[in-house]
C-alpha positions in Angstrom: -25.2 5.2 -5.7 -23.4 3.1 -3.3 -24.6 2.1 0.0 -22.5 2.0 3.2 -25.1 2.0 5.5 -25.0 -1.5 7.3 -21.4 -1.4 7.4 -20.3 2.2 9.0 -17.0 2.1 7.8 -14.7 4.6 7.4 -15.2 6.2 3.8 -12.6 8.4 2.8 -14.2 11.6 0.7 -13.2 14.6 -1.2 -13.4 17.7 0.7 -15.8 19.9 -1.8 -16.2 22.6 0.4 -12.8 24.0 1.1 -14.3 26.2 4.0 -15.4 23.3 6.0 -15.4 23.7 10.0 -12.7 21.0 11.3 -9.3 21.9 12.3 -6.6 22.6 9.7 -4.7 20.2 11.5 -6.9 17.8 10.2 -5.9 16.0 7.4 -3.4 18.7 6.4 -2.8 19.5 2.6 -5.6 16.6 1.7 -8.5 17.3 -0.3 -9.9 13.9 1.5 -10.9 13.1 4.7 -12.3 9.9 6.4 -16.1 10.0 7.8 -17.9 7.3 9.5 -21.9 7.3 10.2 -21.9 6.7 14.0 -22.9 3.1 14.8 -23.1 2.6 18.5 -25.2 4.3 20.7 -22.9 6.4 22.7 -22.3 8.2 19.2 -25.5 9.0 19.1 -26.1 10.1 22.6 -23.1 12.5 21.6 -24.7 14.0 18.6 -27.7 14.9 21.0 -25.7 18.1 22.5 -23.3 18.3 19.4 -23.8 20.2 16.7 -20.8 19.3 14.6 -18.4 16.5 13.6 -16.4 14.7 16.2 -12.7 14.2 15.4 -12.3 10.6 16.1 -8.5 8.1 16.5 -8.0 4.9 17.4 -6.8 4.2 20.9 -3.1 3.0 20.4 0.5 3.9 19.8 1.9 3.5 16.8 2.8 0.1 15.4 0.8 -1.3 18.2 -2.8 -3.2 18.1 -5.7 -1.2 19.0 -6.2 -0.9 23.2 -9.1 -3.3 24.1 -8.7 -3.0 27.9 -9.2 0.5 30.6 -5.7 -0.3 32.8 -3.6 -0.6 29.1 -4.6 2.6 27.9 -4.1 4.3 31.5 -0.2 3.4 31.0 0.2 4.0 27.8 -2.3 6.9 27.0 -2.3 8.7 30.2 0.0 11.4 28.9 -2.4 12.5 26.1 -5.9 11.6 27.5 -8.1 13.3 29.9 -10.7 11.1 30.6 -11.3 7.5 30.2 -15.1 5.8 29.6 -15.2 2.6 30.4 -17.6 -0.2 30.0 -17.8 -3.3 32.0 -17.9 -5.6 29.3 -14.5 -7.5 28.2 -13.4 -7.0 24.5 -12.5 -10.4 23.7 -11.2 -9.8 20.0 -10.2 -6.3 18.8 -11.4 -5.5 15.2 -9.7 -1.9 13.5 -12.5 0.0 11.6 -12.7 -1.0 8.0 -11.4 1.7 5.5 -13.2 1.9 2.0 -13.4 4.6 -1.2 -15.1 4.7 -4.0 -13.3 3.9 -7.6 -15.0 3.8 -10.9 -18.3 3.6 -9.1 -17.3 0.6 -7.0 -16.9 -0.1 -3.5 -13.1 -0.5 -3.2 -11.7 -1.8 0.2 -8.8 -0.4 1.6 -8.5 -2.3 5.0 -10.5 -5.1 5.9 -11.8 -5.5 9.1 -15.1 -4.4 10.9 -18.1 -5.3 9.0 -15.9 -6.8 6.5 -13.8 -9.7 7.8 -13.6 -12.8 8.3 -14.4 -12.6 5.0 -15.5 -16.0 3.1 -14.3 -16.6 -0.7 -15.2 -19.8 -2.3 -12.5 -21.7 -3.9 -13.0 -23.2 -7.8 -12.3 -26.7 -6.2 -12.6 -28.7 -3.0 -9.0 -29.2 -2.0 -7.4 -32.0 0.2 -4.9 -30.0 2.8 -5.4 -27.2 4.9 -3.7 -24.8 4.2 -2.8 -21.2 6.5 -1.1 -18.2 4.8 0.5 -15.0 7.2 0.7 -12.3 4.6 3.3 -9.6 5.2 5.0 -7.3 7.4 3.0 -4.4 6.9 -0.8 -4.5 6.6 -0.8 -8.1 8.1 -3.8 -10.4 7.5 -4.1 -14.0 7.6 -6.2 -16.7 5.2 -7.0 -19.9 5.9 -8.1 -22.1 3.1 -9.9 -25.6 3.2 -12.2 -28.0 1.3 -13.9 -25.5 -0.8 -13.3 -22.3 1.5 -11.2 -19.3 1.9 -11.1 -17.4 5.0 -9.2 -13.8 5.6 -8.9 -12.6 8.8 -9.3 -9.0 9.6 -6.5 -6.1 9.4 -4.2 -7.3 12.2 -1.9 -4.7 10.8 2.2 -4.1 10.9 4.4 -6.2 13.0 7.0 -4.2 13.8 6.7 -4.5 17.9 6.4 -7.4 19.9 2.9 -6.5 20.8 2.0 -6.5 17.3 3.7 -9.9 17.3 1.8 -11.3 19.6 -1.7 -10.4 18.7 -0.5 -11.7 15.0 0.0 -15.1 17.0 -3.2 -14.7 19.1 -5.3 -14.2 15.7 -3.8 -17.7 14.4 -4.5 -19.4 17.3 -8.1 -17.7 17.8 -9.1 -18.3 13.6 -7.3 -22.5 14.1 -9.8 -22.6 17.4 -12.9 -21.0 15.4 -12.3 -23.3 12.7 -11.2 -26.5 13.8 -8.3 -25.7 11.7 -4.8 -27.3 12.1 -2.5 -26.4 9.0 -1.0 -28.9 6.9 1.1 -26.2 4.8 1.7 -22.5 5.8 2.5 -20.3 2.8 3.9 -17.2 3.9 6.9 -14.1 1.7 10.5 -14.6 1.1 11.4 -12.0 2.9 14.3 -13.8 5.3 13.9 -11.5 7.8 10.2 -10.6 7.8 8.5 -11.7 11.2 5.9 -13.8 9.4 8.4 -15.9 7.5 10.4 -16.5 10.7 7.2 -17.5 12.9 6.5 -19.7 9.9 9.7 -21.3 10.0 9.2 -22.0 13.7 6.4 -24.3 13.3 7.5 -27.6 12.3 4.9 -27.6 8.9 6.0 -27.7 5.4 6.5 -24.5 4.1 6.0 -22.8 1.2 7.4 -19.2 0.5 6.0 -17.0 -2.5 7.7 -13.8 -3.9 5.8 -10.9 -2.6 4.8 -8.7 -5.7 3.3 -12.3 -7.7 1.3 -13.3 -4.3 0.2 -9.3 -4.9 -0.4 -10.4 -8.4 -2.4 -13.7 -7.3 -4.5 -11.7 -5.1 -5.9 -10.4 -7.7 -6.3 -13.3 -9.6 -8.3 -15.1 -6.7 -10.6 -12.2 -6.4 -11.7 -13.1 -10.6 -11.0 -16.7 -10.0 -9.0 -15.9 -13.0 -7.1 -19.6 -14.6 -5.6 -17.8 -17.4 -1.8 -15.7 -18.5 -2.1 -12.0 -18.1 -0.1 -8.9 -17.9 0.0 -8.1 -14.4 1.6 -4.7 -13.0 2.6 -5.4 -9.3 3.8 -2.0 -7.7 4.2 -1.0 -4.6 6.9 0.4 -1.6 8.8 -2.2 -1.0 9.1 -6.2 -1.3 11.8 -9.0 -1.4 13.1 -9.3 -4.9 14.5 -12.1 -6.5 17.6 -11.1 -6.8 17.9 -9.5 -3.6 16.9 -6.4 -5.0 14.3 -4.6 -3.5 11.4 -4.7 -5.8 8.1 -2.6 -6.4 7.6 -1.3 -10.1 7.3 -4.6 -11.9 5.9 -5.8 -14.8 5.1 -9.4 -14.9 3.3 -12.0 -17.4 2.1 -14.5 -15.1 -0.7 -17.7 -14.5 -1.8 -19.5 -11.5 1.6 -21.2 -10.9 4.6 -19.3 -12.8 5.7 -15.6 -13.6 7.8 -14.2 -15.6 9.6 -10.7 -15.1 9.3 -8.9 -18.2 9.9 -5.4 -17.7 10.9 -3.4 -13.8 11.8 0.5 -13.7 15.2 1.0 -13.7 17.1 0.4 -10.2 18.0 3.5 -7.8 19.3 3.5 -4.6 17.8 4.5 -1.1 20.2 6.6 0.3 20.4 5.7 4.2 18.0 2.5 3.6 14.7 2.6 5.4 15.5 6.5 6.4 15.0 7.0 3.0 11.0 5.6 3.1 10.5 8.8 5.6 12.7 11.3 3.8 11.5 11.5 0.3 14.5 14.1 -0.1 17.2 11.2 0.3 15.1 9.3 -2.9 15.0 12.5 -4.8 18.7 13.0 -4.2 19.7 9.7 -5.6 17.5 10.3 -8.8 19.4 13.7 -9.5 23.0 11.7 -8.7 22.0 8.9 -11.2 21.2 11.9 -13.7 24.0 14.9 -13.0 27.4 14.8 -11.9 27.8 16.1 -8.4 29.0 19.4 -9.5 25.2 19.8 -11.6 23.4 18.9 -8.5 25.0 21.1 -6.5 24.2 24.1 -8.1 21.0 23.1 -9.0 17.8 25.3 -8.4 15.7 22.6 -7.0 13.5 22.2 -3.7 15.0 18.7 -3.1 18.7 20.0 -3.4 17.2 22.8 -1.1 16.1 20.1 1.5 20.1 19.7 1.9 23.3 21.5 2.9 26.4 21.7 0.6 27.9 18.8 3.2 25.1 16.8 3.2 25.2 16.7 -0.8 28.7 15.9 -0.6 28.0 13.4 1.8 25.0 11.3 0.4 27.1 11.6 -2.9 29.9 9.3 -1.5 26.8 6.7 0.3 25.9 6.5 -3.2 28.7 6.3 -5.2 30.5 3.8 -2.7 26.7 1.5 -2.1 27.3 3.0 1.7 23.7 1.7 3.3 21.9 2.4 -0.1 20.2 -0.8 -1.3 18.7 -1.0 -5.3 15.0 -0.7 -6.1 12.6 -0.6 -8.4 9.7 0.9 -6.3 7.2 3.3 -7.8 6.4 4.2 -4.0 9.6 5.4 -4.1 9.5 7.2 -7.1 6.5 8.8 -6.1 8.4 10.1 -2.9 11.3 11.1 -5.3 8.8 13.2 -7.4 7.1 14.8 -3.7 11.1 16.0 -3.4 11.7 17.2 -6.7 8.8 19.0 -6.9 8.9 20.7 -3.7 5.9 18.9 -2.5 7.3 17.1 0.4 11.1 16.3 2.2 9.4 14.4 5.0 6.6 12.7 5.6 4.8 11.5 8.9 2.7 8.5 7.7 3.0 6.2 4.5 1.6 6.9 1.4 1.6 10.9 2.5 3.8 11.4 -1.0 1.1 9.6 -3.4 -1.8 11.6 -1.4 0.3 15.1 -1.7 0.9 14.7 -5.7 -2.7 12.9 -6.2 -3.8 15.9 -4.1 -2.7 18.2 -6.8 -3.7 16.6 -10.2 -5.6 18.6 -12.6 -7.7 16.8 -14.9 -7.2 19.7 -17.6 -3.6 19.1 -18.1 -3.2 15.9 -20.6 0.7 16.0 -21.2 3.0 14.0 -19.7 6.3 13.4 -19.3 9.4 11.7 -21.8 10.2 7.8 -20.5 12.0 4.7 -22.6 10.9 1.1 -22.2 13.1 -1.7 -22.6 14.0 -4.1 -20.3 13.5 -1.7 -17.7 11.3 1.2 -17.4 13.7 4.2 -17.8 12.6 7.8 -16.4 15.4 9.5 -16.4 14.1 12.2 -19.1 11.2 12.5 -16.5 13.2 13.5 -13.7 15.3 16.1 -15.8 11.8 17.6 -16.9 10.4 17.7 -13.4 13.2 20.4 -12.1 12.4 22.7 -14.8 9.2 22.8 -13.3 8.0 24.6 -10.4 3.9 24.5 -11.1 3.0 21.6 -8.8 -0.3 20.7 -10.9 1.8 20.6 -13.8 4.3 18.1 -11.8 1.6 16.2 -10.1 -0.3 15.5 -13.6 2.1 14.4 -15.8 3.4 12.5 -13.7 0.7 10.4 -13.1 -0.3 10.5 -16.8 3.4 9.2 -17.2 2.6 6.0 -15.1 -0.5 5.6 -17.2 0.6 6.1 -20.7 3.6 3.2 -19.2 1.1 1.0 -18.7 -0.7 1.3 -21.4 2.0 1.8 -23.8 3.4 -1.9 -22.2 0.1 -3.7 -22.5 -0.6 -2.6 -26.2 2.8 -4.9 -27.0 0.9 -7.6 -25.4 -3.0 -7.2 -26.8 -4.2 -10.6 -26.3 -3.4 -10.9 -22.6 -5.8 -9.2 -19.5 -4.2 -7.0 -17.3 -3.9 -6.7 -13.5 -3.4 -3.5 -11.7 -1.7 -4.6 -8.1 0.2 -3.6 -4.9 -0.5 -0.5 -3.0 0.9 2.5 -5.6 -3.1 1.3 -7.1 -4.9 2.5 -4.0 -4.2 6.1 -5.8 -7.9 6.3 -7.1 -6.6 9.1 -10.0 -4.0 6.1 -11.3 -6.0 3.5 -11.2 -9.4 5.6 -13.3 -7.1 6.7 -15.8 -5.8 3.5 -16.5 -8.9 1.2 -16.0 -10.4 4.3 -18.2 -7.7 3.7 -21.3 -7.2 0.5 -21.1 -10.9 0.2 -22.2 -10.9 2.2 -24.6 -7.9 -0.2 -26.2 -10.9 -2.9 -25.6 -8.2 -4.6 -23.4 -9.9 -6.5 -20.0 -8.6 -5.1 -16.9 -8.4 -6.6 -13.2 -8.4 -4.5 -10.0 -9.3 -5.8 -6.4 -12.3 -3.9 -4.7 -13.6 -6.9 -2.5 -10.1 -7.5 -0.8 -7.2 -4.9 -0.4 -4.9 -4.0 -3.3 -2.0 -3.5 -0.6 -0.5 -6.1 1.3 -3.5 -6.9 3.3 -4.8 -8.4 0.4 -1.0 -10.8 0.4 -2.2 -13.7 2.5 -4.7 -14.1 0.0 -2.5 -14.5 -3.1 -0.4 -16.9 -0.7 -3.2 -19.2 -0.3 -4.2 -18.9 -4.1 -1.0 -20.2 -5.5 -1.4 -23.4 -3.8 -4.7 -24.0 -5.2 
């Protein structure tokens, strides 16, 4: 039994009661929820005259910091707010609640913040430079690193608005003050146009820039302190490849200071670029065009086809066929949004991750099968996705699918029986995925790695950053 108690985090829980007494509007489609204990006392003045559970959000807009200030939320909030309690108190630094779930009996952190963060790690060695690392785009955290110590900051979250910018830039300048800390080396992704590389840039330090899916992989690594090669899979939504590419289902052998790209699904293209991450019908669509001539998909009786009019097929075929706005990846975020498509799960989604959730939603533990794939260089499912549309049972869909992704790794790390693996990148967050494979993999006897103390998405990044200088 785990305890959460000093903590009040946000858990995130399977709904076993399907007749439960909150809104259908919350959490819609999710056999999860997230529940926190209330921690201050004006929760529990609340639960005096309430008899149920109160349907909490964080003050802000999207993309934006949480509000820490009464005039702020009056001109951005008034619109959707009635009333506004106020205490005469200044927030000084904002802290996000933490977000946690349990996996294979462990406490496994989702977002770091409250309760959480600063978090200290202690490094295997005392080291001579001070070193600060920004993390990524999304998920933003930073780590600061010196003589022995390892310091990452809580969820500052995605910079994709200037405000966001600027509390990103506040957090630096309130951890260099906290610490005494003025960097000698700022790691930060090779993403050219991520925000974090180009503040990095600005600063006048020596720079060093990692490839995002091995800093996932080193994230890992500093969590075990782990000095050894090992078989890392690094998958995620999205991240700067090395050939330009973007990455996200790759399959790397790897140490403290080198990696080596030994396997990647096959490419695909996104069909209208980032439109694609919130219309899983536009990644569906370009799986079924890599598969069928146009004339095949068109007639198709599919719901992703559905999702579509004749024009639009006709349309998106000549994006694709002529690389019009539809960059290559490897991402199994992706595919998972292709397979929410296909399988008439989803065409659109409102928040990230909504795909894994939907298809993890429906797994059925009874159902073993899975579906046909080749390995060679690349990770081939093209026999998957012409199994998936003769399909219209979503459990069916949902678990072979994900046995598919584990029977891939496992099938890859049985060529490689003398090396650990590591599970990383946010596709792992799926706690069905990452069981299973943890589950098989020790049944092979083969030593597996997965984060629970830091985040396994990209707020766990800054992390790796700082661990490949060390």
């Amino acid at each position: 039994m785990i305890s959460f108690k000093k903590r009040k985090q946000i858990i995130l829980n399977h709904i076993k009661n399907e007749k439960y007494t909150l809104s259908k509007y919350v959490a819609p489609n999710i056999n999860r929820i997230g529940v926190f204990i209330a921690y201050t006392p004006l929760h529990k003045l609340l639960f005096k005259y309430l008899n149920n559970p109160i349907v909490a959000t964080s003050a802000n807009l999207s993309d934006e910091p949480i509000i820490i200030n009464k005039d702020e939320l009056l001109s951005k909030l008034a619109h959707v707010v009635d009333y506004v309690l106020d205490v005469n108190r200044d927030i000084i630094n904002a802290c996000d609640d933490s977000v946690v779930q349990v996996v294979n009996d462990k406490n496994f952190v989702l977002r770091l913040s409250r309760g959480y963060a600063p978090k200290a790690l202690k490094l295997p060695k005392k080291i001579d430079k001070k070193i600060l690392a920004v993390g990524a785009n999304q998920k933003n955290t930073i780590s600061l690193a010196f003589e022995d110590n390892l310091i990452i900051s809580p969820h500052i979250g995605d910079l994709n608005s200037v405000i966001s910018l600027e509390y990103f830039q506040r957090t630096i300048e309130t951890f260099k003050r906290f610490y005494d800390f003025d960097p000698d080396i700022i790691v930060c992704d090779n993403h050219p146009h991520y925000e974090t590389t180009k503040w990095a840039k600005s600063q006048n330090k020596e720079i060093v820039q990692i490839q995002h899916h091995y800093a996932h992989v080193l994230s890992c690594m500093a969590e075990y302190k782990l000095n050894q090669k090992i078989l890392a899979f690094s998958w995620d939504g999205t991240g700067y490849g090395d050939d330009g590419n973007i990455w996200g289902g790759e399959v790397f052998i790897a140490d403290n200071k080198n990696y080596e790209r030994v396997h990647h699904f096959k490419y695909f293209k996104l069909l209208g670029g980032e439109k694609a991450v919130k219309e899983p019908k536009r990644v569906g669509l370009s799986l079924l065009f890599e598969n069928f001539l146009l004339e095949e998909v068109l007639t198709l009786d599919n719901a992703c086809v559905h999702a579509f009019s004749q024009t639009e097929i006709k349309t998106m075929y000549m994006m694709w066929q002529k690389n019009l706005n539809a960059p290559m990846t490897s991402s199994v975020g992706r595919i998972f949004d292709a397979v929410a498509s296909l399988g008439g799960f989803s065409q659109m989604v409102g928040y990230e991750g909504e795909s894994g959730l939907l298809i993890e939603n429906s797994y059925d533990e009874n159902i073993r099968e899975s579906f046909e794939y080749e390995i060679n260089d690349f990770i081939d499912i093209s026999k998957t996705v012409k199994q998936i549309i003769q399909l219209k049972d979503k459990k069916e869909i949902a678990s072979k699918f994900i046995n598919t992704l584990v029977e891939i790794i496992v099938d890859i790390s049985k060529q490689h029986p003398t090396l650990s693996v590591v599970l990383t990148g946010g596709v792992f967050q799926n706690k069905t995925l990452t069981q299973l494979v943890t589950k098989e993999l020790l049944k092979l006897k083969i030593k597996s790695y997965v984060q629970y103390e830091t985040p396994v998405n990209d707020g766990g990044l800054s992390v790796g950053q700082i661990w490949s200088q060390i």
